[in-house]
C-alpha positions in Angstrom: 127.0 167.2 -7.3 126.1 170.6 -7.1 129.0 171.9 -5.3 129.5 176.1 -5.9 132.7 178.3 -5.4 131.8 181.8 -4.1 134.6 183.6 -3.7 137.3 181.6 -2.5 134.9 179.1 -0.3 133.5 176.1 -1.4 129.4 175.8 -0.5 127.9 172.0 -0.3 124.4 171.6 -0.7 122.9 169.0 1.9 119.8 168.6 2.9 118.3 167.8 5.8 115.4 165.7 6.6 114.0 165.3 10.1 110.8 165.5 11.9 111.3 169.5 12.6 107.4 169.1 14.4 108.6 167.3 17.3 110.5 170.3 19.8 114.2 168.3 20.9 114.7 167.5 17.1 114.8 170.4 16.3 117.9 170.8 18.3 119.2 169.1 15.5 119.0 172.0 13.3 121.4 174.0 16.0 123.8 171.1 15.8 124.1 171.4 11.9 124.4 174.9 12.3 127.1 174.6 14.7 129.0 172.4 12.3 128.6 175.2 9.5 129.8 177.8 11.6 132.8 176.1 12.5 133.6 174.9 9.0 132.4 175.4 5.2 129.5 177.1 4.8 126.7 174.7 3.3 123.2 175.7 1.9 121.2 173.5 3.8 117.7 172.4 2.3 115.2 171.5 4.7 112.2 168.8 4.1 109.0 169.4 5.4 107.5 166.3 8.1 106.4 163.2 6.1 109.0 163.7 3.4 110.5 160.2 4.2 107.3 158.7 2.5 108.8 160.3 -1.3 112.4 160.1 -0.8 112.8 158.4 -3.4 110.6 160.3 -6.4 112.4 163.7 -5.0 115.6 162.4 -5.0 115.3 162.4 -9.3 114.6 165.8 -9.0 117.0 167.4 -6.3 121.1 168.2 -7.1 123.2 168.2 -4.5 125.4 166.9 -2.2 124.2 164.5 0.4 121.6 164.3 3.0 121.2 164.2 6.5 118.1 161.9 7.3 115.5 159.8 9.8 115.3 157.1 7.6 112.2 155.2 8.2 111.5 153.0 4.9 113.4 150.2 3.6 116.6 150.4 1.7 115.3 152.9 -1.5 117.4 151.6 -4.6 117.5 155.3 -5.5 120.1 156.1 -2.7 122.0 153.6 -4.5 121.2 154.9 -8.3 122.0 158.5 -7.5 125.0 157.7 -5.0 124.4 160.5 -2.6 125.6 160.2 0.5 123.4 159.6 3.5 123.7 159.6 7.5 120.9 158.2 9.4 119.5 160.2 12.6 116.6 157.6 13.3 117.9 154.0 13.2 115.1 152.4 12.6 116.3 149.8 10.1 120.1 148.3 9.0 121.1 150.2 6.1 124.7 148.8 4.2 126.8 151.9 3.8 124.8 154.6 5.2 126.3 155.4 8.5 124.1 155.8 11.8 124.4 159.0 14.7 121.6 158.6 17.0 120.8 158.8 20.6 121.8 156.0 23.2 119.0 154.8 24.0 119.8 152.5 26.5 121.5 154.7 28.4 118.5 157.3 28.1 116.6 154.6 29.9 119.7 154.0 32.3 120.1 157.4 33.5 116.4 157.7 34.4 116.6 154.2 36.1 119.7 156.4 38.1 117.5 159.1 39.0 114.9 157.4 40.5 117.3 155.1 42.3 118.6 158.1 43.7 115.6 159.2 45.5 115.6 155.8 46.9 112.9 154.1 45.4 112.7 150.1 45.6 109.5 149.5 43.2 110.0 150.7 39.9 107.6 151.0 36.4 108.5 151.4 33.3 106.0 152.9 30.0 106.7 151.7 26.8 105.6 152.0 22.9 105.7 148.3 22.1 105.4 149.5 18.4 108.4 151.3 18.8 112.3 150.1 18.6 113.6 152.9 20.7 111.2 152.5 23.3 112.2 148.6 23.8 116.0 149.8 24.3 114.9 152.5 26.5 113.2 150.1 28.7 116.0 147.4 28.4 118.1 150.4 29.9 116.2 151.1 32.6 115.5 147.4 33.5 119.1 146.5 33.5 120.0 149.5 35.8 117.1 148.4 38.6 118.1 144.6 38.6 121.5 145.7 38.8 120.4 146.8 42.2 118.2 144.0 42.9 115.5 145.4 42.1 112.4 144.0 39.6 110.5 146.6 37.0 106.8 146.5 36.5 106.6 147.4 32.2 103.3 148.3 30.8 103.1 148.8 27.3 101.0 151.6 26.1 98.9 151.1 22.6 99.0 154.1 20.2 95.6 156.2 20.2 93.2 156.3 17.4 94.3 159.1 16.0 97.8 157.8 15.9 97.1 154.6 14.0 96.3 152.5 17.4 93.1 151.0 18.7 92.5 153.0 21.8 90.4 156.3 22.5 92.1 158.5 25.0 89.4 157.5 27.3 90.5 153.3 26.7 94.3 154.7 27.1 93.2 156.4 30.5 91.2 153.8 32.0 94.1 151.3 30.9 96.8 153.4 33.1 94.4 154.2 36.2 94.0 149.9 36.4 97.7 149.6 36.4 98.2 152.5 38.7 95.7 150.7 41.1 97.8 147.6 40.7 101.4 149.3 41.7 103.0 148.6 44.8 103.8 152.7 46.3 105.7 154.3 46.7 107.4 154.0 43.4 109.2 155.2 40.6 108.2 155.3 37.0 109.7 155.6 33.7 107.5 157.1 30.4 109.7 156.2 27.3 108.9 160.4 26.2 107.6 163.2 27.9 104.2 163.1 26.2 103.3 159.8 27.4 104.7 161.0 30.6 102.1 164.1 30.6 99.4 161.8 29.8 100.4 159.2 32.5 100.5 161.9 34.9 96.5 162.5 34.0 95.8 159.6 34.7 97.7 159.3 38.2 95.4 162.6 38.5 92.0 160.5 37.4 93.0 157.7 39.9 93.8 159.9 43.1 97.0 159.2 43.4 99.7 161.8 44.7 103.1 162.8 42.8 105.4 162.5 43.4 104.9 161.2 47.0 103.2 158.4 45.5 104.3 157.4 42.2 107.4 159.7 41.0 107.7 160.2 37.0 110.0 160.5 34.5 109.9 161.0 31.2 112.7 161.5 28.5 113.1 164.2 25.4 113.3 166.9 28.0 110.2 168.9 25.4 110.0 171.8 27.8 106.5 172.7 26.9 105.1 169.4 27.5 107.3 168.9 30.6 105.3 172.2 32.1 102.2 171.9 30.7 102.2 168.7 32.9 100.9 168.5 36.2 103.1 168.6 38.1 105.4 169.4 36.0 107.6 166.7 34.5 111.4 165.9 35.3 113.1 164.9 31.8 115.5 162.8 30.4 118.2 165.3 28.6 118.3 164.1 25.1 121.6 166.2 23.3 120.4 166.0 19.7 122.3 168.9 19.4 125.0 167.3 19.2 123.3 164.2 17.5 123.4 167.0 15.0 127.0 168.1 14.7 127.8 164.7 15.2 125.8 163.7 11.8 127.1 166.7 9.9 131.1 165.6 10.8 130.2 162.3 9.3 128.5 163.7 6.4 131.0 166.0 5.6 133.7 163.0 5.9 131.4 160.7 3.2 131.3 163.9 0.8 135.3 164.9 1.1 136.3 161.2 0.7 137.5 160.8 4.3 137.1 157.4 5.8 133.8 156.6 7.7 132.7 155.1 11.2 132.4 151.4 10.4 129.8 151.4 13.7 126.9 153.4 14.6 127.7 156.6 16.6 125.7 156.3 19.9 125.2 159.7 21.2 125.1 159.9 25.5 122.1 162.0 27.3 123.0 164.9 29.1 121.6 164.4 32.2 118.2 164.7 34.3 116.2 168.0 34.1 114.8 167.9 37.6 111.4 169.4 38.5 108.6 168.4 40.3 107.4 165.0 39.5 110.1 163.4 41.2 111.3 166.6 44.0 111.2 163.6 46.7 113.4 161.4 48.4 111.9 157.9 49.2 113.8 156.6 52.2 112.2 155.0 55.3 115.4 156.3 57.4 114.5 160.2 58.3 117.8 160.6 59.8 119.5 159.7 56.4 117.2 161.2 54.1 118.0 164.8 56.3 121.7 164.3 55.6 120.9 163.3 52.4 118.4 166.7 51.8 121.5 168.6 53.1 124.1 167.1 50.7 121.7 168.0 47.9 120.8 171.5 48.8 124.8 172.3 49.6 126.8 170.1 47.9 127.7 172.7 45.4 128.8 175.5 48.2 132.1 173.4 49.4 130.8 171.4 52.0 132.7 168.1 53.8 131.6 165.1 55.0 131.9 166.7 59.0 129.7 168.9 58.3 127.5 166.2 57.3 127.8 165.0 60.3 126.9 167.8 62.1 123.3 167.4 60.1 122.0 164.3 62.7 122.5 162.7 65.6 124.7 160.2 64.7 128.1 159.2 64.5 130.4 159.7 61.7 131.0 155.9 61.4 127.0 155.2 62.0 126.0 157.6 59.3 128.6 155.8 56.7 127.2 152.8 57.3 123.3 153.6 57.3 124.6 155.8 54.1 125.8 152.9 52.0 123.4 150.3 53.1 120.9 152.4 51.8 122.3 154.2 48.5 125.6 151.7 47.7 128.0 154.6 48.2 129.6 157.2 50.6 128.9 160.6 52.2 132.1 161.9 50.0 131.1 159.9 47.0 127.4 161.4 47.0 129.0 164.6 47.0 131.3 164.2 44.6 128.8 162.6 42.6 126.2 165.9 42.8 129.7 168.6 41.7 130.3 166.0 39.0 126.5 166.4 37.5 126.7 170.4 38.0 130.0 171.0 36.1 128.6 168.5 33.3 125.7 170.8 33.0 127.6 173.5 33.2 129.8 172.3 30.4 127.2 171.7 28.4 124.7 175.0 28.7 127.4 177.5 29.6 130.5 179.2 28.1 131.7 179.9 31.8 135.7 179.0 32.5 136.9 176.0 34.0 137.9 177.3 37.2 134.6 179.2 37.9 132.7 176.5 37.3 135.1 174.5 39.5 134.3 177.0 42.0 130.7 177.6 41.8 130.1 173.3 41.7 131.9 173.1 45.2 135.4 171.5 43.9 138.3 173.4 45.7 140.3 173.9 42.9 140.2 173.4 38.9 142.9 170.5 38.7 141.4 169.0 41.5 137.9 169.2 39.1 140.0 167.6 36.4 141.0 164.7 38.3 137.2 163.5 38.9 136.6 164.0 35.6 139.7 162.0 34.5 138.7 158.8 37.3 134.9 159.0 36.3 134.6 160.0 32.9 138.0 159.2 31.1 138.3 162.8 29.8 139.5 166.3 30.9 136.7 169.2 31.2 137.7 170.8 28.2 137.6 167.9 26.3 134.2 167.4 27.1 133.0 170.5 26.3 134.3 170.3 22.8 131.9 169.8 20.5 133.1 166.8 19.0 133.3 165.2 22.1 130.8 167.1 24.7 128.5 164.2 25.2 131.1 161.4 25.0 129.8 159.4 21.8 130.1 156.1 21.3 130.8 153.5 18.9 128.7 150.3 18.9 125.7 150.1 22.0 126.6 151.3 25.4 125.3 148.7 27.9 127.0 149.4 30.8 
């Protein structure tokens, strides 16, 4: 170990070994920096991409005191020889001892499903990497969340280029989607297991004429801002919070190295919601009268409307308007708008520093305990224990498939 004393403060030396090329992992790195910030100061050595590959040769050679890593080989008897602690950040394989923090990614896949369902779709699609294990649960995710509505999913799976070790030329990929785009019923709503795939599917719903998101609406997950934008249009995202799959990791790694007990199951990080933009700005429903009330709800549910002045929206009775409501979205006039404050003040939570009670008052709840209560029915948790960092995205032990 190659722990140091400077002053009166203990400094660890961890390092830290993800793919730092890719744009959301690197959210990681704020994470760990979070941690640090809030506790012991650690000197944090950072891999360069591909390092995984030698993990084993440069472990002879480094000192310190554990690592933080996407794991992608098989067990290395070197992690056992040099007894360094290790967390895992990709979970990619079952490794005895070495404890696992990564994304949910069933309920990535879930909450996309969500989106979609919101905008009233009833054909669905999803993209996968068939080469890839997170893509499969991603896709289970989504598929459980559309049956669970009645509804079937149409999966494609999507071979890795050339250039990536796959068979295809971008022109083979391309040609590949337009035939399945042909082949979808419309309109509908598709999944991409990551924004790039979602960018590249969206070229080809370009190539085959077809119009987003009135058409075909897409979502992708990773929420990579540049590649959500430099899409056309531009992409609506999956929130992935490896930030705090970050701070997450460091807690545990900081547990292994002071002795503390460990989790005995992985730590299954939740997203943090949609990032809405273009490629799915619609709302599929036949019924024009609902889909104004609906528009309505959306644009003012954060100013303190009711459900009468729902009403007010149509030509319809409050009692008709209920009923065509649920039949079409499973759920109430009060419950939609409960639902839309909920999603606010979560992302509120999450990107802000704002007080409770103004972000109870700017997300349309009429008071901060009355805020609290939803949370408490929905979520299990108060707002400020949400927000904590140790809890903000509510992770959880073993898979989520709910």
């Amino acid at each position: 170990m190659r722990t140091q004393i400077i002053g009166a403060r203990r400094v660890r030396h961890v390092a830290l070994i993800v793919d730092t090329a890719v744009a959301p992992r690197r959210q990681m790195l704020r994470g760990v920096a979070q941690y640090i910030q809030e506790h012991e100061p650690w000197a944090v050595y950072l891999k360069p991409v591909g390092v995984e590959k030698a993990l084993g040769e440069w472990l002879l050679h480094w000192e310190g005191d554990g690592i933080i890593a996407a794991v992608h080989e098989p067990d290395d008897p070197l992690l056992k020889q040099r007894g360094l602690p290790v967390v895992d950040v990709a979970g990619a394989l079952t490794l005895p001892g070495v404890p696992l923090v990564h994304a949910n990614d069933f309920s990535i896949g879930r909450v996309g499903a969500e989106h979609l369902l919101e905008r009233g779709f009833r054909h669905f699609g999803f993209l996968e990497q068939p080469d890839k294990y997170w893509s499969g649960r991603r896709r289970e995710g989504f598929v459980s969340a559309v049956g669970s509505k009645g509804f079937d999913c149409d999966v494609f799976g999507v071979e890795p280029l050339a250039g990536a070790g796959g068979p295809m030329s971008f022109e083979q990929q391309q040609n590949a989607l337009v035939r399945w785009i042909d082949s979808l019923p419309k309109p509908i709503g598709v999944m991409a297991s990551t924004d790039l795939m979602g960018q590249q599917f969206l070229e080809a719903c370009l190539r085959a004429g077809v119009s987003v998101p009135e058409q075909i609406a897409v979502i992708g997950a990773d929420n990579d801002a540049p590649i959500c934008h430099i899409a056309w249009p531009a992409l609506s995202s999956v929130i992935i919070n490896d930030k705090q799959r970050g701070y997450q990791a460091a807690a545990v790694l900081d547990d292994m190295i002071n002795g503390r007990p460990i989790p005995k199951d992985p730590i299954y990080i939740e997203p943090a919601g949609v990032a809405r933009r273009a490629s799915t700005d619609i709302l599929a429903i036949d019924d024009d009268l609902i889909a104004r009330a609906l528009r309505f709800i959306r644009d003012r549910a954060c100013d303190g409307i009711d459900v009468p002045e729902v009403v007010r929206q149509v030509p319809l009775s409050r009692s008709v308007l209920e009923r065509r409501f649920r039949n079409l979205l499973g759920r109430t006039v009060n419950e939609e708008i409960v639902r839309l404050r909920l999603n606010k003040a979560i992302e509120m939570l999450s990107s802000t520093a704002l007080e409770l009670k103004a972000i109870a008052d700017r997300c349309g709840f009429r008071s901060q305990a009355y805020m609290t209560a939803v949370f408490r029915r929905k979520l299990g948790l108060t707002p400020g224990s949400y927000r904590k960092p140790a809890a903000k995205t509510k992770p959880t032990r073993g898979m989520s498939d709910r």
